[in-house]
N, C-alpha and C positions, 0 to 999 in steps of 0.2 A: 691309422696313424702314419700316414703318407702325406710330403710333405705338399701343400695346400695349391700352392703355386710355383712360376719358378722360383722366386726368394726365400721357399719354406716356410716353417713354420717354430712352433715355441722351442721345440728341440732341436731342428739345425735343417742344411745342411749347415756344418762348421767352413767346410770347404771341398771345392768346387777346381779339380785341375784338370787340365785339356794336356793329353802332349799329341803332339805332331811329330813324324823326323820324314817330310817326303824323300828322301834321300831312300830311305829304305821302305817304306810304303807303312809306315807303322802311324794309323791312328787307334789313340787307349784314351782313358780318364779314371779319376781315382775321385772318387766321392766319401769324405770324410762325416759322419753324421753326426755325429755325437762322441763326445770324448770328457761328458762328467764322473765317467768311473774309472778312467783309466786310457792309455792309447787304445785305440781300435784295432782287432783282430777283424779281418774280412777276406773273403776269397779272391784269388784274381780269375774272371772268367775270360774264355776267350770264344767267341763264335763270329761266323760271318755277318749276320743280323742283329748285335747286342748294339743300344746304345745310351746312351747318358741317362736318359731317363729312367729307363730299365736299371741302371745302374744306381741311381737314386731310391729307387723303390729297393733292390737289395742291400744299399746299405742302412735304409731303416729297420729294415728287418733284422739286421744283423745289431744293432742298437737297441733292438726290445729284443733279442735271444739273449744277449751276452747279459744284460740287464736283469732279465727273466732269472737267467742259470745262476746269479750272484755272485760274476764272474769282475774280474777288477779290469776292464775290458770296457770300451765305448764300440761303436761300430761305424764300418767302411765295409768297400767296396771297392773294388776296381778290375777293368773289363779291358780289351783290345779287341778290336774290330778283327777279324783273321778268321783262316782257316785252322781247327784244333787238329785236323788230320792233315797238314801239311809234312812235308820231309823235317826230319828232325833238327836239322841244319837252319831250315828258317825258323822253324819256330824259336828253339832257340836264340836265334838273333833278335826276333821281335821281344822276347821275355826279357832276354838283358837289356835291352835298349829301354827297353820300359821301365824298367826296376834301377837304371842306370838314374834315368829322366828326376825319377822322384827319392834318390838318393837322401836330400834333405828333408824327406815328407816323413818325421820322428813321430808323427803322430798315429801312423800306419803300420800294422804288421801284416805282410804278404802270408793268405793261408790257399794252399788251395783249390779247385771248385771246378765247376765243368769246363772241359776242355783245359786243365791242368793238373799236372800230379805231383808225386813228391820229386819228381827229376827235374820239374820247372822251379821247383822252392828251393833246389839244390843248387841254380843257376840265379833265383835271385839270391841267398843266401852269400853263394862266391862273390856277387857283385854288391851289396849293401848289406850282407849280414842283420839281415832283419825280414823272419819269415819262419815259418812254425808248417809243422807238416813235413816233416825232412827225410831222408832215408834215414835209416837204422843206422847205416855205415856212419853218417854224421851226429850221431846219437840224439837224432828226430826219432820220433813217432808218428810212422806212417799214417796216414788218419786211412788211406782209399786201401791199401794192401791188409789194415788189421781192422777194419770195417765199423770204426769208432761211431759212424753215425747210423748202420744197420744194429748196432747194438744196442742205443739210445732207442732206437724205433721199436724195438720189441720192448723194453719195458716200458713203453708207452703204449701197447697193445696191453701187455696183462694190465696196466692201471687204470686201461680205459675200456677193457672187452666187458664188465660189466654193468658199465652207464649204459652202453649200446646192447645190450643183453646176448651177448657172444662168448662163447665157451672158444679158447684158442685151441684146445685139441678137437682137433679134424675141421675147424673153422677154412672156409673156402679164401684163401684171398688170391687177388690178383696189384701184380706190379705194373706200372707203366714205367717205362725206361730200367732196362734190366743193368746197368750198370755199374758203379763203387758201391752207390747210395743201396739202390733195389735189387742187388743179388745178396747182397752180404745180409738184408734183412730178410729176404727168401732163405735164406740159408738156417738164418737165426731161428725164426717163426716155423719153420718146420723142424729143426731141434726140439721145438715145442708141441709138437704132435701136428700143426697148422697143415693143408694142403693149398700147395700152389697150383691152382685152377686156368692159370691166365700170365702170360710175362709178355711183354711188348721190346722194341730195342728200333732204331731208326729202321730198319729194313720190312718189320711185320709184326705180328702177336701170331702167340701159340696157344691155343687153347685144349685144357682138357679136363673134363668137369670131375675126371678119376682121380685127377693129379698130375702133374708132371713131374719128370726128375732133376730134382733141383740138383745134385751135383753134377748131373752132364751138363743141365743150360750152362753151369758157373763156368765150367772147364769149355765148354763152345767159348763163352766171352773172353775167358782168361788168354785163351790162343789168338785171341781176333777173329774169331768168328760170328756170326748170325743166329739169332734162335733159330730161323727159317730151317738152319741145319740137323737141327734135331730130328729124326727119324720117326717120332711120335708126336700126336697131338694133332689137331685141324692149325692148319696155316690160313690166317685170315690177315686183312690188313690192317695197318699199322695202328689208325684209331680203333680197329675194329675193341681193341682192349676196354675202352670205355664201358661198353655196353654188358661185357660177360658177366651175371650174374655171380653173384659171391657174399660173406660177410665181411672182407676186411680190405678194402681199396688201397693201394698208396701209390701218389703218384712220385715219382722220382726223376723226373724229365724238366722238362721246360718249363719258364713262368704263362702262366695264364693257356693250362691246356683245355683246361677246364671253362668254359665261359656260360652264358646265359641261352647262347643256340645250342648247346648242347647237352647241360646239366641233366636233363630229363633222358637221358641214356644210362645215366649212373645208375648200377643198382646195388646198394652195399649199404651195410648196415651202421659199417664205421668207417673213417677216414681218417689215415695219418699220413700226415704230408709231409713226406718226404724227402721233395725239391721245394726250395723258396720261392716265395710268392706263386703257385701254381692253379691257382682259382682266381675269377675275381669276385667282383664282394658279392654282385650279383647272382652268382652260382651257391655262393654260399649260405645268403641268404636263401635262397631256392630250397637248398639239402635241409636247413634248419628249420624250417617250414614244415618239411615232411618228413621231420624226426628223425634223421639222419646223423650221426655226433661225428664231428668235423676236429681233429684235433689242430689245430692252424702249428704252420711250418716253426716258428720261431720256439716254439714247443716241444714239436714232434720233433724234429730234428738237430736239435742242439748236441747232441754226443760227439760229431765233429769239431765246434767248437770247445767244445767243455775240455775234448783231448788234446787239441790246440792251447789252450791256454794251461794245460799244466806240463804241458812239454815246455810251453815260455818259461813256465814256474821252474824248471828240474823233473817232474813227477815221475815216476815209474809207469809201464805203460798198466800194471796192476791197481795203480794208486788212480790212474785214470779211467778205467773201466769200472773200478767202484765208484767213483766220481759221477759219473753217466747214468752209471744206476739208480744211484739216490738222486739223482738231483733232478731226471728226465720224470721218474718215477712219481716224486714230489711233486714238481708243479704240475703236473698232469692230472692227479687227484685232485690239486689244490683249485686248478681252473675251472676242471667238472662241478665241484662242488659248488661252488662260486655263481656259473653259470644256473646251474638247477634253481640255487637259494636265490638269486633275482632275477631269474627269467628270461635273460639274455643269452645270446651265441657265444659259443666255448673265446669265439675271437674277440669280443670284446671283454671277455672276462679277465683273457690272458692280458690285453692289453692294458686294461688299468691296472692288473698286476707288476706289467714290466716296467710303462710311461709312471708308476709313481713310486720304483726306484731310479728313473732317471732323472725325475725331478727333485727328487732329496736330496742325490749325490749334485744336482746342480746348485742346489741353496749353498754351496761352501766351495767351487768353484769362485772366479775374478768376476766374471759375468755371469752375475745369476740369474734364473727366470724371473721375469714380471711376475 
């Protein structure tokens, strides 16, 4: 359900904005996708290599998640070319400038995503007051400090450890990308008896088939440190994560880690994805093949959004973590089953679930679909 060509397709995109400021080196784009349920909640990312297109593939994603959740929510995107580890000063600059830019873009809510947190939401907030994700102090709900989408991801494990015939206690999983998304679900998942076998982060992977200690890796990231730092485990390199045997995969990194040269590394029994869009269809098709249950990102990871949009509502961060619960827990049963009863991959099951409440709420939109 990616849009067909550049024009899209029946669902959008709606809109398509470029900003430029060479004055300060700032190029971004905001991709509006869909907005029949509501304005669009979506992350702003920020990396040196994101671009429009990539940007387009996560604002559809983000249009069959908020969709999926039965969230009053359309979806977007939007991205800034840059360094997420620059000095604080510039990034800064580049965020307000950007969130300045699209001042008038009411159809967008800044949430956000890799290479932004709630201090960047807090400066677009000051600048357009329009952005979810906020510090506490502004009476936000942090989504990355209270790990709203590592919490969503485990009960999308217990809902789905027994399609893929996995028992969560003492279940082996490993993370790729140890970060907001894949510590806090390391953290959660071994709460639950799970051992974490395997954590990756941009500098290496740590493997330990014993286990690792998930509150030293947290507290390594939480200082700005490296897993590599850890004192325990085989230090291998960075993709080496792919390949470590286990029951419960997730990826939490980059779009498209996962592709068709490498999927036959994977060895896991289940998969919950949770970074957007991080396979591509090929890959996935591949795991499905050989009976692998793939729970696709717009699913798995919806607990960020879902806290996002009741922070937009008022909600308590209580009233949102039950929110997450049911609602991750829900369709993730509902897709498995879906899938089973017609024979199809959990992702296209999920997706006629999502594309046909976006097509309802568009029957009573000004423009409706054909």
């Amino acid at each position: 359900m990616t849009p067909s060509d550049e024009w899209g397709d029946a669902l959008g995109p709606a809109k398509v904005v470029r900003v430029f400021e060479p004055g300060l080196g700032l190029q971004g784009a905001l991709v509006v996708d869909n907005v029949a349920c509501g304005p669009a909640i979506g992350g702003l990312r920020m990396a040196s290599d994101v671009s429009i297109g990539e940007c387009a593939r996560l604002a559809r994603a983000m249009t069959l998640k908020n969709a999926a959740a039965g969230l009053p929510h359309g979806g977007g995107k939007s991205v800034i070319r840059g360094d997420p580890h620059a000095a604080r000063e510039r990034k800064e600059a580049l965020v307000r400038a950007f969130a300045h830019a699209l001042r008038n873009e009411s159809d967008y809510i800044f949430g956000p995503d890799m290479g932004t947190d709630e201090a960047a939401m807090a400066w677009v907030h000051d600048e357009i007051g329009r952005a979810v994700g906020l510090p506490a102090v502004l009476g936000g709900l942090p989504l990355d400090e209270l790990g709203a989408t590592g919490w969503g991801l485990l009960h999308c494990a217990e809902a789905a450890a027994p399609a893929a015939g996995v028992a969560l206690a003492g279940a082996r999983v490993a993370v790729q990308g140890f970060g907001a998304v894949g510590r806090h679900a390391a953290r959660f998942l071994a709460g639950r008896g799970a051992r974490l076998v395997a954590a990756s982060d941009s500098a290496g992977t740590l493997a330990d088939p014993a286990g690792l200690d998930v509150a030293a890796l947290v507290a390594i990231k939480e200082r700005g440190g490296a897993l590599h730092e850890h004192g325990g485990g085989r230090k291998l390199e960075r993709d080496a994560v792919i390949g470590v045997e286990c029951d419960i995969w997730i990826p939490a990194a980059r779009p498209d880690v996962v592709r068709e040269d490498n999927v036959g590394r994977l060895a896991a029994k289940l998969v919950l994805q949770g970074a957007n869009i991080p396979f591509t269809e090929g890959a996935e098709s591949a795991l499905a093949a050989r009976g692998v249950v793939v729970v696709p990102d717009f699913i798995a990871n919806a607990g960020g959004v879902i806290c996002a949009a009741m922070e937009y509502a008022g909600a308590t961060r209580a009233a949102a973590f039950d929110a997450i619960a049911e609602r991750v827990r829900a369709n993730t049963e509902r897709v498995l089953a879906e899938s089973l009863a017609q024979g199809v991959p959990p992702r296209r099951a999920a997706e006629a679930l999502a594309a046909g409440r976006v097509r309802q709420a568009m029957k009573g939109r000004r423009y409706s679909i054909m």
